[in-house]
N, C-alpha and C positions, 0 to 999 in steps of 0.2 A: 439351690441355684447359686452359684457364684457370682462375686459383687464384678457387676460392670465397670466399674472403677479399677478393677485389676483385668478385665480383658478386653478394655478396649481404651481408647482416648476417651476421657469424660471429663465432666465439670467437677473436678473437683471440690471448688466454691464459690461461692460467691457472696462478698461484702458489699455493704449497701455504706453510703454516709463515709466514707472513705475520706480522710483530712488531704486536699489538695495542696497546702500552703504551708501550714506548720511544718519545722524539721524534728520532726520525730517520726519512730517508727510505727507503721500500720501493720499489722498483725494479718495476712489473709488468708492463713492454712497453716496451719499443727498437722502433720505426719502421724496417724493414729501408731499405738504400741502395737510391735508384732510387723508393721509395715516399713517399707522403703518408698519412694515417693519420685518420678523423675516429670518435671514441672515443661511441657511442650512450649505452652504460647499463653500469655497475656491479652485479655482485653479489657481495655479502660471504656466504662460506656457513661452517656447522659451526665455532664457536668451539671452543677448546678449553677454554675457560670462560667468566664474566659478565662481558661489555663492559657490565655497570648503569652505570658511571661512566665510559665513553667518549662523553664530549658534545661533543667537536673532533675530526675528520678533513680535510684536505684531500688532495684529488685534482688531479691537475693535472701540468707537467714543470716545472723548473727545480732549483734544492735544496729551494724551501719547498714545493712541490706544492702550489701557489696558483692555478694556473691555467686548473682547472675547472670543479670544485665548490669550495666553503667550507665549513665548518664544518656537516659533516656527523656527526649524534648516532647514534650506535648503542645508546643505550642502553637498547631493547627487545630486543638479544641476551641473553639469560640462559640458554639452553638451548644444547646441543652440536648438536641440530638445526635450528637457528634458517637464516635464511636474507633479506635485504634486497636489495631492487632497489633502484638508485642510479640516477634516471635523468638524462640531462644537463640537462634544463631542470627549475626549480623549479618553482610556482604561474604561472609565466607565461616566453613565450621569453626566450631570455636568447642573444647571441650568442657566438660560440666564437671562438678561431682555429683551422686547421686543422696539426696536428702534421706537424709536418717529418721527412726520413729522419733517424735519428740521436737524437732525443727519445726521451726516457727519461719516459715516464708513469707515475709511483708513487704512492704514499700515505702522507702520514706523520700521524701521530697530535700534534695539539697537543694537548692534552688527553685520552688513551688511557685503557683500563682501569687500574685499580685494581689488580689480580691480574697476575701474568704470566698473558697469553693469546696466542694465534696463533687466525689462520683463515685459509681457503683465498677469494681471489679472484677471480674471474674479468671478465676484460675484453670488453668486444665492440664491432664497429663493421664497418668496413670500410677496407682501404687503393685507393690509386690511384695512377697512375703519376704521378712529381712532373713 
């Protein structure tokens, strides 16, 4: 049976304990060998506290996590149930590349909460054979 993950939109992960505030980068999908990877939509879920003054996220692979979204604001997280779709295109198409085996897709916070906080991300898209 062929993986779901190459015929349809799926989860392709999901990290738990995710660093909110630190500027470094969060690791939340590796491109298995063999595949290519095209990353749909983001969802940030269940803080562990108020991202109010998380006004810089990037999304993306390399060290700065530059290279898919930008300067993405979280800062209507304030609740432990809170829950944001991230999707790839802003107000209008924007084009992508497509992730290679081996790319490391994470998130690091330039400008993060205020509070130490964590939350659970999950990734979606689908892969294909490179």
């Amino acid at each position: 049976m062929a993986r779901a993950k190459e015929k349809t939109l799926a989860l392709l992960s999901s990290t738990a304990a995710v660093d909110m505030k630190t500027s470094a980068k969060n690791t939340l999908y590796t491109v298995p060998t063999g595949k290519k990877a095209i990353i749909t939509h983001v969802v940030v879920r269940q803080p562990s506290a108020s991202l109010a003054d998380g006004v810089d996220y990037d999304l993306g692979d390399g060290a700065a996590c530059d290279t898919w979204r930008q300067a993405i604001s979280l800062t209507t997280m304030t609740a432990t149930t809170d829950f944001m779709v991230i999707p790839s295109i802003a107000a209008t198409p924007v084009k992508y590349t497509v992730f290679d085996a081996g790319d490391a897709f994470g998130i690091k916070p330039i400008t993060g909460s205020t509070l130490a906080a964590t939350a659970t991300i999950d990734v979606f898209g689908y892969e294909f054979d490179a």
